[in-house]
C-alpha positions as CSV (number, residue, x, y, z in Angstrom):
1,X,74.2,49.8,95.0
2,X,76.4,47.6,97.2
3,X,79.3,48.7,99.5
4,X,81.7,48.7,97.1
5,X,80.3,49.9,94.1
6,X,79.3,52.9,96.4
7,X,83.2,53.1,97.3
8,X,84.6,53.3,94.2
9,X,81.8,55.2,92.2
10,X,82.7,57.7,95.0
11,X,86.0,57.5,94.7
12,X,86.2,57.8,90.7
13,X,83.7,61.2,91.1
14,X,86.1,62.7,93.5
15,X,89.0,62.3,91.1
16,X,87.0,63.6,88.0
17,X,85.8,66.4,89.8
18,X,89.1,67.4,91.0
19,X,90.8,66.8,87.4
20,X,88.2,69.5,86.3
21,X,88.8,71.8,88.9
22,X,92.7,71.6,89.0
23,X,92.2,72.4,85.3
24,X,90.6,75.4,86.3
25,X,92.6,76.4,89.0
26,X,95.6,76.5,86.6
27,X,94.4,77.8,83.9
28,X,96.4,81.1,84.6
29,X,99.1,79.4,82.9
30,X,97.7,79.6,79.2
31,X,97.3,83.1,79.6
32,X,99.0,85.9,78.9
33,X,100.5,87.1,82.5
34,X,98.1,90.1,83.6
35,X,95.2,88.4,82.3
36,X,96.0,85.2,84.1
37,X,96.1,86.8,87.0
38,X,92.9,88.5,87.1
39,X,91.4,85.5,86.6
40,X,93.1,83.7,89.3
41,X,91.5,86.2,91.6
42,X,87.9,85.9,89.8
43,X,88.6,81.8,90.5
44,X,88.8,82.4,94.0
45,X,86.4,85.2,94.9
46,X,84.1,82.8,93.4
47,X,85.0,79.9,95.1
48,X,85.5,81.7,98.7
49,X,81.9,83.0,98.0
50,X,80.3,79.6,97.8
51,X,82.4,78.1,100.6
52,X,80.7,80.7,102.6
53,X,77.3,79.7,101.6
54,X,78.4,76.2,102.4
55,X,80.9,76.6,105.5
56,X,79.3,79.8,107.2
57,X,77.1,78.3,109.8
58,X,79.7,76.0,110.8
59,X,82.6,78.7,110.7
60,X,80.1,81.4,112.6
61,X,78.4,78.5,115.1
62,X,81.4,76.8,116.7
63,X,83.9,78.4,118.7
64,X,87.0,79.2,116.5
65,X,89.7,77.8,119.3
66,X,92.5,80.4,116.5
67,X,95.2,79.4,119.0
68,X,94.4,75.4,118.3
69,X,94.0,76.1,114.9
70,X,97.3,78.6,114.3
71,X,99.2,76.0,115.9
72,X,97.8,73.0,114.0
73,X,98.2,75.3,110.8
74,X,101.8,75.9,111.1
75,X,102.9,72.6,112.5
76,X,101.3,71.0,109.5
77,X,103.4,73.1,107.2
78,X,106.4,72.1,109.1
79,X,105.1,68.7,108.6
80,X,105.2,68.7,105.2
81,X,107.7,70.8,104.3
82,X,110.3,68.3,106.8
83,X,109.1,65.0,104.8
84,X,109.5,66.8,101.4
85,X,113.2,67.7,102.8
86,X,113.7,64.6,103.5
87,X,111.7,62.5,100.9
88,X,113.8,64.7,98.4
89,X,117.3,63.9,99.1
90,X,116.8,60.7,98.0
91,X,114.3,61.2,95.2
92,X,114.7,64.0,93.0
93,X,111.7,66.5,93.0
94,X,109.8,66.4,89.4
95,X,109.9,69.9,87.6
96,X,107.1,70.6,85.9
97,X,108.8,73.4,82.7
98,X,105.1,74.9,81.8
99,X,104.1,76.0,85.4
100,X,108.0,77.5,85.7
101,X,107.6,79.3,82.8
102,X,104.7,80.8,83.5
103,X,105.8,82.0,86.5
104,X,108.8,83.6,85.1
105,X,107.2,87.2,85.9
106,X,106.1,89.0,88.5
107,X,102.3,88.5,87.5
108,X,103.0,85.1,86.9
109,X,104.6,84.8,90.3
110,X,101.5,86.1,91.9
111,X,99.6,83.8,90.0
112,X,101.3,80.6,91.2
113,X,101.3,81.9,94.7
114,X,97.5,82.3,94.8
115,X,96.8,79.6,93.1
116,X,98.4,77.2,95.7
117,X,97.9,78.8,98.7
118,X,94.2,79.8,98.1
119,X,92.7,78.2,94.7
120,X,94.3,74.7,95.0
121,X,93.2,74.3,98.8
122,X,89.8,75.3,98.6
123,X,89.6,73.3,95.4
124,X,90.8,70.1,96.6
125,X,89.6,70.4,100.2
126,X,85.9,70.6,98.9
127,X,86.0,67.5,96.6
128,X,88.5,65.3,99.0
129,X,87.9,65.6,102.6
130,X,84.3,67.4,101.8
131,X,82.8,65.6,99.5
132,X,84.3,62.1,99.6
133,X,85.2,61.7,103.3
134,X,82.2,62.1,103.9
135,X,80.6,59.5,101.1
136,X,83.6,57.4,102.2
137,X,82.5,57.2,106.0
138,X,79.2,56.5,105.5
139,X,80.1,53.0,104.1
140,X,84.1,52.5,105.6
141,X,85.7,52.7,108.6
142,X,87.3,56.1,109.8
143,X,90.6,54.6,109.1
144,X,89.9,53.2,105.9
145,X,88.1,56.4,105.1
146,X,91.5,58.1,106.2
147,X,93.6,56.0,103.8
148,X,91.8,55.9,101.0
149,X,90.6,59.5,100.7
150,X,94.7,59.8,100.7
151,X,95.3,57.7,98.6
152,X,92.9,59.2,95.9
153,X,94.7,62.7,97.0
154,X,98.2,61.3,96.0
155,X,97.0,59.7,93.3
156,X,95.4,63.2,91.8
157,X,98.7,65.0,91.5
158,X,100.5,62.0,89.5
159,X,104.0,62.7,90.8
160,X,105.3,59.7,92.0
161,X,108.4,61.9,93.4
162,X,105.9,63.3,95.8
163,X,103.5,60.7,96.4
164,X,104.7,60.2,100.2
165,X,104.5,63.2,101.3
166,X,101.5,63.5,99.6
167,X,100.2,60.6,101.0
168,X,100.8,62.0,104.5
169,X,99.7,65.2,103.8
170,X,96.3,64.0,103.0
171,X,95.7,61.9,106.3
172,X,96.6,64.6,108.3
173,X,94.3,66.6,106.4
174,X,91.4,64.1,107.1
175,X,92.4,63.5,110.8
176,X,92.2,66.7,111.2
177,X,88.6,67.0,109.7
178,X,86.8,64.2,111.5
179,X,88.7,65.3,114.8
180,X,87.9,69.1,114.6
181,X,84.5,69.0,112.3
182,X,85.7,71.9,110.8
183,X,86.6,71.9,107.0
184,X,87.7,75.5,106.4
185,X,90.6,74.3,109.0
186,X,91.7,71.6,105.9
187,X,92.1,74.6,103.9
188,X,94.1,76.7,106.0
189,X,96.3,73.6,106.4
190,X,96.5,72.7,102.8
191,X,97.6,76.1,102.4
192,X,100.4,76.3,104.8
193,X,101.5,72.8,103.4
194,X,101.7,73.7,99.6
195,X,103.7,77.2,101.0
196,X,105.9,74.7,103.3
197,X,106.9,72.6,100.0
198,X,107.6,75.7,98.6
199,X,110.0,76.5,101.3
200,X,111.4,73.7,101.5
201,X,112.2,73.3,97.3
202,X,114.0,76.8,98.2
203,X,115.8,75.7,100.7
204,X,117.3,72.7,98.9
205,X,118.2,75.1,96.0
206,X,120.3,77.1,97.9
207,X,121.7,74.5,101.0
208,X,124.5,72.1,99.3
209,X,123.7,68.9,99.4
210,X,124.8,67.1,102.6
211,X,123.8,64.1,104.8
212,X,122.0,66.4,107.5
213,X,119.5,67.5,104.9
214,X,117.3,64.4,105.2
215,X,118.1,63.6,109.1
216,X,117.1,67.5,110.0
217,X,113.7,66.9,107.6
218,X,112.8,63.9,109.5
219,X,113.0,65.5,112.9
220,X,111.5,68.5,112.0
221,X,108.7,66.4,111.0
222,X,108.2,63.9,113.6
223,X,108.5,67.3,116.0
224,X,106.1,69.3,114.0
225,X,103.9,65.9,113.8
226,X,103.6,65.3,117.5
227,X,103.1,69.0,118.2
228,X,100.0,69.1,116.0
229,X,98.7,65.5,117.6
230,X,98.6,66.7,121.0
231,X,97.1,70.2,120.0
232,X,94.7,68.4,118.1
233,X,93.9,65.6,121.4
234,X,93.8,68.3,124.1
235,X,91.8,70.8,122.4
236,X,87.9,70.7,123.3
237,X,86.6,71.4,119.6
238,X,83.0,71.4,120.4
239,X,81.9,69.1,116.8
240,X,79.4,71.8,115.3
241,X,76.1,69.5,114.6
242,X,76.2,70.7,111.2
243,X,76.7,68.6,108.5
244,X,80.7,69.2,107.1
């Protein structure tokens, strides 16, 4: 198998695999509310159990730096939730009826919350920036690794209203996983992101509409952005030798 072939064959797995497992993950919205979220909660006791058969040794072996990693965590949120404020004004964010719906209760509210602050992260994380980063480096560049492991990200979620933010939201995400080693760290990101955009959709719902709204979303991204850089350059992280 050449180069290429290797790429794309990678590339194409990631994105089936992570059509099945979104599927999974929000499969709480066919169900009636209680029962969906019971099985929410089964979804991710079973997935947190075999990321700690997976991620244990490198979570227990390397030195957990929580003040690097609490301030990468919450700038990235800021990040995201700043270039959805902005990316928004302009381009009106795509409602998606079923998932609102669903969420119309109090079960269903719990349900959407864990879903995309614990389900969808440790979903997505394991198939993008575990699995095919790492496929992705072995044959690219880190950069082109970066970008198209991003792209592929973006291109999972078909919403072209949020395909910038996406965009950036997954090279941060792999920076952040070649420069720290540490994948569980994606996931805590990916989490504060997804509850950022949340934030920031509530926000805009309740803040008229004004000309400050996409100037204040782009500084408090570029601020958040260059907060998390030099965290993420002045922090010794100590690469565990295990494999991500």
């Amino acid at each position: 198998m050449n180069r290429r072939t290797g790429v794309v064959t990678a590339i194409f797995m990631a994105l089936i695999a992570s059509g099945v497992l979104s599927v999974v993950v929000l499969a709480w919205i066919f169900m009636p509310p209680a029962y969906g979220l019971a099985y929410e909660v089964l979804f991710i006791s079973i997935a947190a159990f075999f990321w700690a058969g997976q991620q244990g040794a490198v979570f227990l072996n390397a030195p957990l730096r929580l003040r690097a990693c609490t301030n990468i965590t919450l700038t990235a949120g800021l990040v995201f939730a700043g270039c959805s404020m902005a990316e928004h004004y302009w381009i009106p964010r795509q409602n998606f009826a079923l998932v609102g719906h669903a969420a119309s209760s109090p079960w269903g509210i719990s349900s959407l919350l864990l879903s995309i602050s614990l389900g969808a992260p440790l979903a997505e994380e394991a198939v993008f920036r575990g699995m095919l980063l790492r496929e992705l480096r072995r044959s690219l560049s880190d950069r082109a690794s970066i970008c198209l492991s991003a792209a592929a990200f973006t291109a999972l979620h078909l919403d072209p209203t949020r395909a910038p933010e996406q965009f950036v939201a997954g090279v941060l995400l792999a920076v952040v996983v070649i420069r720290t080693g540490r994948l569980w760290l994606a996931v805590a990101m990916h989490s504060a992101m997804n509850l950022g955009g949340l934030l920031e959709s509530g926000v805009l719902r309740i803040t008229p509409y004004g000309a400050m709204i996409p100037a204040v979303g782009a500084t408090v991204a570029i601020a958040a952005g260059i907060t998390l850089w030099r965290v993420l350059r002045s922090t010794d992280w100590s690469i565990p030798s295990t494999p991500m």
